[in-house]
C-alpha positions in Angstrom: 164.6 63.4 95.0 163.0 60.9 97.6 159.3 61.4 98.2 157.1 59.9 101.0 153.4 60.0 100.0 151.0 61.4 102.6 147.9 63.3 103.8 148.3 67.1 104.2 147.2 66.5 108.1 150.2 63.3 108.4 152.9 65.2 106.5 152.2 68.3 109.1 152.1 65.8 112.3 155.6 64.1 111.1 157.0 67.7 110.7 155.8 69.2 113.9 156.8 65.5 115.5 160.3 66.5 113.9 161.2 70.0 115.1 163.9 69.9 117.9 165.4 72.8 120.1 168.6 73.4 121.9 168.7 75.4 125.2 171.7 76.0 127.4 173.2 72.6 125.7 170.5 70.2 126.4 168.1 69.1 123.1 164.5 68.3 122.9 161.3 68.1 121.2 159.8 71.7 120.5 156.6 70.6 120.6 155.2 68.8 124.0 151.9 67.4 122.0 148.7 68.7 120.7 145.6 69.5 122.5 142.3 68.2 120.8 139.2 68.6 121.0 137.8 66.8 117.6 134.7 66.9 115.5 133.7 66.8 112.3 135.9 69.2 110.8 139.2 67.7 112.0 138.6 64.3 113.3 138.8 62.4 110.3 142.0 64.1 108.8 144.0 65.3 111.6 142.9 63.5 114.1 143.7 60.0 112.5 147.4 61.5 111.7 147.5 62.5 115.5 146.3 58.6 116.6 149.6 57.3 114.5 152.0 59.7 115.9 151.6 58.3 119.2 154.2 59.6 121.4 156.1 61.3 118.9 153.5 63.7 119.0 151.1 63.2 122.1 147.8 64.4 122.0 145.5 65.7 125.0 141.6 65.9 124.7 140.6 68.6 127.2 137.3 70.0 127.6 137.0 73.4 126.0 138.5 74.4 123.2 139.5 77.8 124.7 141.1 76.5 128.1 142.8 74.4 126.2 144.8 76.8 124.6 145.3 78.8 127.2 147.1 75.9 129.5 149.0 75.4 125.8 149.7 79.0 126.1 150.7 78.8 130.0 153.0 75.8 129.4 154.7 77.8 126.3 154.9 80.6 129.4 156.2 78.4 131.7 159.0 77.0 129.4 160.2 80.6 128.7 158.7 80.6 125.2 161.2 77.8 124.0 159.3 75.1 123.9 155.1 75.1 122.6 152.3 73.2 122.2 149.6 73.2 119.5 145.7 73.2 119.9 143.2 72.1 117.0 139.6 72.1 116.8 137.0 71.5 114.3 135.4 74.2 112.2 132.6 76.7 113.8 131.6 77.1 117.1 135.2 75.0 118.6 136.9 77.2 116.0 136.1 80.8 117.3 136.1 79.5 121.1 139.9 79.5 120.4 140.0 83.0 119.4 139.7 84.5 122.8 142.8 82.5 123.5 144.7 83.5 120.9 144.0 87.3 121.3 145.4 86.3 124.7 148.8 84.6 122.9 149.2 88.3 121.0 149.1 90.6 123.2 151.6 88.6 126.0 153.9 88.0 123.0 153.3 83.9 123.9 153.6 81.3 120.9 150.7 78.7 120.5 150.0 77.2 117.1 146.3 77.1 116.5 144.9 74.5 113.9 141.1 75.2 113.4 139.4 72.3 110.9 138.1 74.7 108.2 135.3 74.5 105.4 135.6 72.2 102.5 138.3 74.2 100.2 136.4 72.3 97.2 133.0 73.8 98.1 131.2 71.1 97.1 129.0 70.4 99.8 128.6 73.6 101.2 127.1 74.7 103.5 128.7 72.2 105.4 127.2 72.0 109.5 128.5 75.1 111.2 129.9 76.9 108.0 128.3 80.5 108.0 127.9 81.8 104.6 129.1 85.2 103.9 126.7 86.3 100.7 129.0 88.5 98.8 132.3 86.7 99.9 132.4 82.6 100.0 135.9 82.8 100.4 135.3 84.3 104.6 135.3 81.2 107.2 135.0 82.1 111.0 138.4 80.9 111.0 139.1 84.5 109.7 138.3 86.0 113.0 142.0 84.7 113.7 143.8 87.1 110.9 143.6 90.1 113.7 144.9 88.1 116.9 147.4 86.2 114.7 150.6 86.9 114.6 150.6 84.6 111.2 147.6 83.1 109.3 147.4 81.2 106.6 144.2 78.7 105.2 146.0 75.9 103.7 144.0 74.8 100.5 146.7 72.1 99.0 148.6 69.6 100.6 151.7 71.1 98.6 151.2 74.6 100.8 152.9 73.6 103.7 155.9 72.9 102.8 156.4 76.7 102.1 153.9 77.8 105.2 154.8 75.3 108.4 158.6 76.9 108.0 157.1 80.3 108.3 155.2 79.6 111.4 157.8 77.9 112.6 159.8 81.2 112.7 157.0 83.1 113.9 156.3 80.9 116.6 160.6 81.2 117.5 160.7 84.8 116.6 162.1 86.8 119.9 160.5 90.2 118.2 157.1 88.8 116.5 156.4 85.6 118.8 153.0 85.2 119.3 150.2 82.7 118.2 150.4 80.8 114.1 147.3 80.0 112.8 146.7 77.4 110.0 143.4 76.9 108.9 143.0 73.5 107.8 140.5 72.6 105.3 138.7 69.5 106.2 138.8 67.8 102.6 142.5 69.0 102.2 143.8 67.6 105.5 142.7 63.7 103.6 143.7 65.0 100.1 147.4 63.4 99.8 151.2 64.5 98.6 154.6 63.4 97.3 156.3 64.9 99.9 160.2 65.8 100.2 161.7 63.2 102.6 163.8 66.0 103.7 161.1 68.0 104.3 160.8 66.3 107.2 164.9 65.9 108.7 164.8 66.7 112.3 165.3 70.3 112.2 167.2 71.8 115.8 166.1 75.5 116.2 167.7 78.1 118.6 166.3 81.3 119.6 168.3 84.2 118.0 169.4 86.8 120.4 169.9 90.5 118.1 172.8 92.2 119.6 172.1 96.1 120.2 173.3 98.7 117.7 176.7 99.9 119.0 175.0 103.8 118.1 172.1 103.5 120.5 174.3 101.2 122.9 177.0 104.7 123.2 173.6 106.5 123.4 172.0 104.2 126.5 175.5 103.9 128.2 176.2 108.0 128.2 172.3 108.5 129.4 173.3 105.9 132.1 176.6 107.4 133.3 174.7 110.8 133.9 172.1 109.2 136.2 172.2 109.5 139.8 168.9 108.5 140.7 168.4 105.7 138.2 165.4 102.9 138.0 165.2 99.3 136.0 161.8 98.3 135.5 161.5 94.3 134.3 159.0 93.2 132.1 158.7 89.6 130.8 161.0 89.9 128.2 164.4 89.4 131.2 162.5 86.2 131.5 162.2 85.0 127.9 165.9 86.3 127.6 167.4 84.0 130.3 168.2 87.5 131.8 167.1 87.2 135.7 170.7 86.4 136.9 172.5 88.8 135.2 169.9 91.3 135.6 170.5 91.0 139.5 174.3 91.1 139.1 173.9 94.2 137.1 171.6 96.1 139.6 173.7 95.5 142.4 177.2 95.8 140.7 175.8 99.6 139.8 173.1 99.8 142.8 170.4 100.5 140.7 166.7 99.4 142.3 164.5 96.7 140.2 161.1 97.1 139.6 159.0 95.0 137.6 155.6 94.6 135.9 153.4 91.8 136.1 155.0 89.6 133.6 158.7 90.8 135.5 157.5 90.0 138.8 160.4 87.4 139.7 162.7 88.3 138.1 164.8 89.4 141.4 163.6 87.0 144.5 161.8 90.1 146.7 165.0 89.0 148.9 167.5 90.7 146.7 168.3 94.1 148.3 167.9 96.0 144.7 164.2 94.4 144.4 161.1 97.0 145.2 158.7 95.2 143.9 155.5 96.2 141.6 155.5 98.9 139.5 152.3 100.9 138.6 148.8 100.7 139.3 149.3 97.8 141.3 153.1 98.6 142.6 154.3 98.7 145.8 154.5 102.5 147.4 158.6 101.7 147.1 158.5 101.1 143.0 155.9 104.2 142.8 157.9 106.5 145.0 160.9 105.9 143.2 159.7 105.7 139.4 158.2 109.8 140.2 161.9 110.4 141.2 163.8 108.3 139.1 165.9 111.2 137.1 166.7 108.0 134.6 164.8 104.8 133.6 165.9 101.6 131.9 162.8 99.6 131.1 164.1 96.3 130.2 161.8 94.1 128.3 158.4 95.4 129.0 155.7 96.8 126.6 155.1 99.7 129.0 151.4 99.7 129.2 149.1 101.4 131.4 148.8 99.7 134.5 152.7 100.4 134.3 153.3 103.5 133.6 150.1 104.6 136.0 148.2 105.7 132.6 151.5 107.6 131.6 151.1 110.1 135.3 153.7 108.0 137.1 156.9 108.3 134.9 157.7 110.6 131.7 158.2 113.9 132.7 160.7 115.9 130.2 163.8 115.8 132.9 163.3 112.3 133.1 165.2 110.0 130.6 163.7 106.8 129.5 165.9 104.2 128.2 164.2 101.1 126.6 165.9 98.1 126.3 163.7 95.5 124.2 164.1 93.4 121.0 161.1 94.6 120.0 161.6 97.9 117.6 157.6 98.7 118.1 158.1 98.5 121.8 161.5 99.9 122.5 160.1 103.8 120.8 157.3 104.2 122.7 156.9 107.2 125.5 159.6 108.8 123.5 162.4 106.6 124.7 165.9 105.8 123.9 165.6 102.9 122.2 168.1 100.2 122.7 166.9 97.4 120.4 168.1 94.1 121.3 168.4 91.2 123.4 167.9 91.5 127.1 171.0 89.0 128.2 173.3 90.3 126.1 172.4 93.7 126.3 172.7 94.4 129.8 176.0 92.6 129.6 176.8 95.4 127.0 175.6 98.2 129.2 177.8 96.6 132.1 180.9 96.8 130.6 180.5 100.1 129.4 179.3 101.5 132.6 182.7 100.3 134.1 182.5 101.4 137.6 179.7 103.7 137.4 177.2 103.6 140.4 173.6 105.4 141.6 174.2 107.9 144.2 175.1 106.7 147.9 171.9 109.2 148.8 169.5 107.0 146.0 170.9 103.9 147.5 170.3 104.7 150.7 166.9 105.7 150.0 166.3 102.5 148.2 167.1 100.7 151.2 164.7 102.6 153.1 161.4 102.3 151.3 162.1 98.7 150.4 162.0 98.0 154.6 158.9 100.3 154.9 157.4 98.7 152.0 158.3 95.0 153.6 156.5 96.4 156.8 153.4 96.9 155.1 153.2 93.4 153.2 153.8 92.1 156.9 150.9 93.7 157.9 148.2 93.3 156.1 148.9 89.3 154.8 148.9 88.9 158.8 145.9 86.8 160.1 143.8 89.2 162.5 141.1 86.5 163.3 138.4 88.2 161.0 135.1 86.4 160.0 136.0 87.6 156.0 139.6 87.4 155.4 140.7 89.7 152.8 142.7 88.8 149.6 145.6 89.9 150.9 145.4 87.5 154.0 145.1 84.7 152.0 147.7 85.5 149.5 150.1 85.8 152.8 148.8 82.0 154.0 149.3 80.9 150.1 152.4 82.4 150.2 153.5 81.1 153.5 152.3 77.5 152.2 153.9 77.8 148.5 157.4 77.7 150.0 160.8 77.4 147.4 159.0 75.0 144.9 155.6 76.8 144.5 154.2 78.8 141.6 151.2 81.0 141.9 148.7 81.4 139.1 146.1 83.6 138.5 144.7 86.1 136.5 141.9 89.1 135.8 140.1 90.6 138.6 141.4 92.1 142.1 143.7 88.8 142.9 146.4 89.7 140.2 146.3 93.5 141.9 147.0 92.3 144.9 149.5 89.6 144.3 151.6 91.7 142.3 151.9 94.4 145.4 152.0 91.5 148.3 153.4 87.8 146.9 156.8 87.5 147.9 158.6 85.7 145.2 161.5 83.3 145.7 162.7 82.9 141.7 161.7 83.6 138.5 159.5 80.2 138.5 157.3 81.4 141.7 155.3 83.6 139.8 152.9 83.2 137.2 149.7 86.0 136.4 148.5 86.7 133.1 147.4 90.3 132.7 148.6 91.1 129.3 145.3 90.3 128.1 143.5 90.2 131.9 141.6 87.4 130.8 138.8 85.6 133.5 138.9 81.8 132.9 142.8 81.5 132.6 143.8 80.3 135.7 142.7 76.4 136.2 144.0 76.5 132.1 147.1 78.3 133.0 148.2 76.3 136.1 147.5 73.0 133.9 149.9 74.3 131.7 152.1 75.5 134.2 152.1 72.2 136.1 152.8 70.4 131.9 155.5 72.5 132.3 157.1 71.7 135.4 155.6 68.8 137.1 158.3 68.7 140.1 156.6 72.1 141.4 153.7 72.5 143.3 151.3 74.6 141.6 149.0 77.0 143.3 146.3 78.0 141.6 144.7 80.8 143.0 140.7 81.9 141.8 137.5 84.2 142.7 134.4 82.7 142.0 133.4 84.4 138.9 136.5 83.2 136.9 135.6 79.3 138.3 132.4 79.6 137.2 133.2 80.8 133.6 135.9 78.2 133.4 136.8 75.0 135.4 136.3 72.2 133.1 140.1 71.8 132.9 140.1 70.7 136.5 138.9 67.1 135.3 141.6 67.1 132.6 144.4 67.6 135.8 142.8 64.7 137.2 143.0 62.7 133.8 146.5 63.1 133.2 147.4 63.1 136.9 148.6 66.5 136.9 147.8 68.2 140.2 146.9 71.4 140.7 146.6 73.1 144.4 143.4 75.5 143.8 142.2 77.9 146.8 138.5 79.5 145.5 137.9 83.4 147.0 134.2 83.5 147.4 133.1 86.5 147.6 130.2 86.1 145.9 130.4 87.8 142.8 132.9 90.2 140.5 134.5 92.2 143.6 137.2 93.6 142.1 134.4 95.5 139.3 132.0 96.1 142.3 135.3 98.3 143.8 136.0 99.9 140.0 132.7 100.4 139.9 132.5 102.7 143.2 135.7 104.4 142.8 133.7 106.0 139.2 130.7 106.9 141.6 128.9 104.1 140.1 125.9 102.5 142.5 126.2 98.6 143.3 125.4 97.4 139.8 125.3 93.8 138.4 128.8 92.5 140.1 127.8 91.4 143.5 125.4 88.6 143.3 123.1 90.8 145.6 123.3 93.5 143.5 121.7 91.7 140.6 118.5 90.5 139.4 117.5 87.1 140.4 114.2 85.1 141.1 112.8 85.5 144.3 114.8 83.1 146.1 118.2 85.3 145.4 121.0 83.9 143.9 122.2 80.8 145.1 125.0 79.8 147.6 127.8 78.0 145.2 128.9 74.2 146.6 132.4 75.0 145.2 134.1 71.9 147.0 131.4 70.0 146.3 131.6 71.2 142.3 134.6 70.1 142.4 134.8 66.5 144.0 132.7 65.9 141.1 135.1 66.7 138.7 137.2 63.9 140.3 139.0 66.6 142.7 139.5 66.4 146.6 138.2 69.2 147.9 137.3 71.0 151.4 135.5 73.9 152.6 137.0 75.7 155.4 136.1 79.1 157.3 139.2 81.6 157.8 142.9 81.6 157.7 143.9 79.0 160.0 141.5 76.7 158.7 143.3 77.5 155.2 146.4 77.1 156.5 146.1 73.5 157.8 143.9 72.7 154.6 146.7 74.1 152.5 148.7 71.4 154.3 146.5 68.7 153.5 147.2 70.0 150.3 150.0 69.4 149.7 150.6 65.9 150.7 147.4 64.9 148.5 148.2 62.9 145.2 145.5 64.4 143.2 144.0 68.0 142.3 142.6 69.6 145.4 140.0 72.1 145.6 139.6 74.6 149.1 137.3 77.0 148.8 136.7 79.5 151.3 134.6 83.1 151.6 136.3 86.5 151.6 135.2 89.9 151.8 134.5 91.9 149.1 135.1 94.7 149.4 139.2 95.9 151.6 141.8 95.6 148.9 145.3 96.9 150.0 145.1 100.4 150.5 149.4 101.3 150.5 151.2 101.8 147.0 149.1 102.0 143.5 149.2 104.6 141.2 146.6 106.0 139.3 144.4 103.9 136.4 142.7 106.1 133.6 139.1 104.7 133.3 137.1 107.1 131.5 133.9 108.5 133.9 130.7 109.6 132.3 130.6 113.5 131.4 127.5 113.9 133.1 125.2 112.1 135.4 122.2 112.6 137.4 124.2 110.5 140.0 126.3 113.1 142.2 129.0 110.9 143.3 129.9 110.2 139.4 130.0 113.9 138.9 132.2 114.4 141.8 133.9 111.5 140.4 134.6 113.4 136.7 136.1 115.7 138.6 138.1 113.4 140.3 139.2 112.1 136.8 140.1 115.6 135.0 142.5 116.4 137.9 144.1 113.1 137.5 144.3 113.7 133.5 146.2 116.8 134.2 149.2 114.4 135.5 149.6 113.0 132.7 152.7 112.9 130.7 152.3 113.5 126.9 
């Protein structure tokens, strides 16, 4: 057998370098590079394997550890899960800022593969700088804070390990049911300790992304439940996306006019132009997708984990004359809120369903009532994205100039906080690549990371990054890491000076103003201060403007767009309007008792909404 000596960290760069994919006939690398941020726990093993790899393997520093892995995360997003990137850092505190982003990875089903440096394996120095000592356990790193927000851990403590462990996270990571993040924790003494490794160990190897075909039981089961329904309802989730399934998900719908709704990681599924698209489902849905999931005497949910923001808390769908039909690859997901399950893949599954529907159709009533609160719904959006000249614009008035600006080849990005709420009811999308919000994990600090990644992804579309001022302030550093690698991001700041979307949550449980809106909180005596935003980030190598109201954003969003580099426009808003039309109901528990009245009142509020509630 041939053998190439090497260092555990080389022999798992040359096998990472080596992984191909196939999509759709076209074959490329797997991996687009490695993110690094190095120190002492990872810069002398891996990251001298990383400087010979070159472009085989490209690396990119960046400038925290956790926004790093979250544009890796975005671009793996982006890429419809078939093709990653990896993210190391050294042991300690770099280590555990990755966790966040890899709780974020689990719970949107997103592959990342996260290489933390680790302690020495030998122990012979310990404690080594930032190793914390676990007294009755030496075996515990930090690096096990990954084990519960991994969808596969392993601590490599010889050089020989991998050749049994990279193939395993290599099928995680490619796994349509259990994708999600890898974890290797790397050793710092075993990533230089060296091998006789297999040459073959390292043969490009081409992977494809397996697509189960549904059991032809539950299929019989799905397709009779189907051809009973006369008011039925689709609800896409991310998984039509990661299935390649938008087309034929539209063909299907209007073959059998059935309406679409879809979740956050859905939304684009249909372009809102499609006449069986209704738009958001759930807490944030459109008054269309609501009004028809309460109705619905069927629903296929199609790729989507069905949490609460869409299923209103389980109050807006579920009743016991309703039939819920879950189509997902995912066994855990497809039986939940009692459902039919249909376990498979998404493409090939509602190709299945198609053909054995034959010429079934919805009701001409249904349809026709489709139609209608699609056009009332398409009224509203109108309305309140419309400039009416007000000193504070709303959210929604600058999503509708965004919007308006973003065009065929523009992808939104955001996450957490009242922007994603809004976009999901309001942003009008023209494909499956003109929408990208995280809310899986509704995590603040994602969206300069996540449009990084998203613009990695697909550098011939402009990117449009869209941010309140608390998520900038908790994480812009990748904003200088667009302008080193010349990756440009369009980013529009919503100052409204402070967590609005909270201060709103906050109000609706009878809460007082409380610690969200920067005058609402304890400060010196000079208040809290105004934030330079633009001038934050020209310093980070941006352009960047300042402008006052929606016409000024318009013609700045212009500007925009013909710049060559990342630019910043920053602008206030008002706090406190958030569109009023569609929602459902969100369970947030409210205190028992109170010697405010408005939370008692409040309580009240929330037991007669708990009485909804499907069980």
């Amino acid at each position: 057998m041939s053998t190439v000596r090497l260092t555990m960290a080389q022999a798992l760069v040359k096998y990472l370098a080596a992984q191909r994919i196939v999509h759709e006939g076209r074959e490329t690398s797997l991996f687009e590079g490695v993110f690094a941020i190095f120190g002492h726990g990872n810069v002398a093993g891996l990251g001298e394997a990383l400087y010979h790899a070159g472009e085989t393997l490209p690396t990119f520093r960046a400038h925290n550890e956790q926004t790093m892995a979250h544009s890796a995360i975005a671009f793996a997003k982006a890429n419809g899960r078939r093709r990653l990137m990896a993210a190391t850092s050294s042991i300690g505190p770099g280590a555990t800022n990755m966790v966040t982003a890899a709780a974020l990875a689990h719970a949107n089903r997103l592959p990342i593969l996260l290489l933390p440096g680790d302690t020495f394996a030998t122990r012979e120095p310990d404690p080594v700088l930032q190793q914390l000592e676990h007294f009755g356990d030496p075996t515990i790193t930090v690096n096990d804070c990954f084990r519960p927000v991994s969808r596969y851990f392993d601590r490599i403590t010889r050089p020989e390990q991998l050749l049994t462990s990279l193939p395993q996270a290599m099928a995680t990571l490619l796994d349509p049911e259990h994708c999600g993040p890898a974890t290797l924790a790397l050793p710092q003494d075993v990533q230089t300790f060296s091998y006789d490794y297999p040459q073959s160990f390292f043969t490009p190897r081409l992977h494809r992304i397996r697509r189960p075909q549904p059991d032809p039981c539950e299929l019989q089961e799905a397709i009779a439940a189907l051809s009973r329904a006369e008011r039925p309802l689709i609800i896409a989730g991310g998984g039509v996306h990661y299935a390649d399934a938008c087309k034929r998900l539209g063909d299907f719908a209007h073959t059998h006019g059935v309406p679409v709704a879809e979740t956050q990681a859905g939304k684009g599924a249909l372009p809102d132009q499609h006449p069986c698209a209704v738009g958001g489902v759930g807490v944030t849905g459109s008054a269309a997708a609501n009004r028809l999931a309460e109705q619905a005497d069927l629903i296929l949910a199609v790729g989507t984990r069905l949490q609460d923001f869409t299923t209103g808390s389980r109050t807006l769908f579920g009743r016991n004359d309703q039939t819920l039909v879950a189509l997902n690859v995912g066994r855990f997901d497809s039986q939940k809120h009692r459902a039919l399950p249909l376990i498979g893949d998404a493409l090939d599954g509602l190709e299945e369903l198609d053909t054995g529907l034959a010429e079934w159709r919805a009701s001409a009533a249904w349809e026709e009532e489709v139609g209608r609160l699609k056009q009332a719904w398409s009224e509203v959006v109108e309305r309140v994205t419309v400039d009416d000249g007000r000193d504070l614009p709303t959210d929604a008035q600058v999503i509708g100039a965004v919007n308006r600006q973003a065009g065929e080849d523009g992808t939104v990005v955001c996450a957490a906080g009242g922007l994603p709420g809004e976009l999901h009811k309001l942003w009008q999308c023209a494909g499956p690549d003109s929408y990208h919000v995280e809310y899986g994990y509704s995590c603040m600090g994602y969206e300069i990371a996540g449009g990084l990644g998203v613009k990695m992804a697909g550098p011939e579309r402009e990117v449009f990054v869209m941010v309140g001022d608390g998520s900038y302030l908790m994480h812009n550093s990748e904003l200088a890491t667009s302008v080193m690698l010349g990756h440009k991001l369009i980013v529009v700041v919503l100052d409204n000076r402070g967590f609005g979307c909270i201060n709103r949550l906050q109000h609706a449980t009878g809460g007082a103003g409380f610690n969200n809106l920067l005058e609402d909180c304890r400060t010196g005596a000079a208040g809290a201060p105004k934030t330079d935003f633009a001038a934050h980030a020209r310093a980070l190598g941006c352009q960047a403007e300042s402008v006052r109201g929606i016409a000024e954003l318009d013609e700045a969003l212009v500007r925009a767009r013909r710049a060559d580099t990342s630019y910043v426009i920053t602008l206030d808003t008002d706090p406190l309007p958030s569109t009023d039309e569609g929602g459902a109901w969100w369970e947030v528990a409210v205190p028992e008792v109170s010697q405010r009245g408005q939370v008692n009142e409040a309580y009240e509020s929330y037991l007669d909404a708990k009485r909804r509630q499907h069980r």
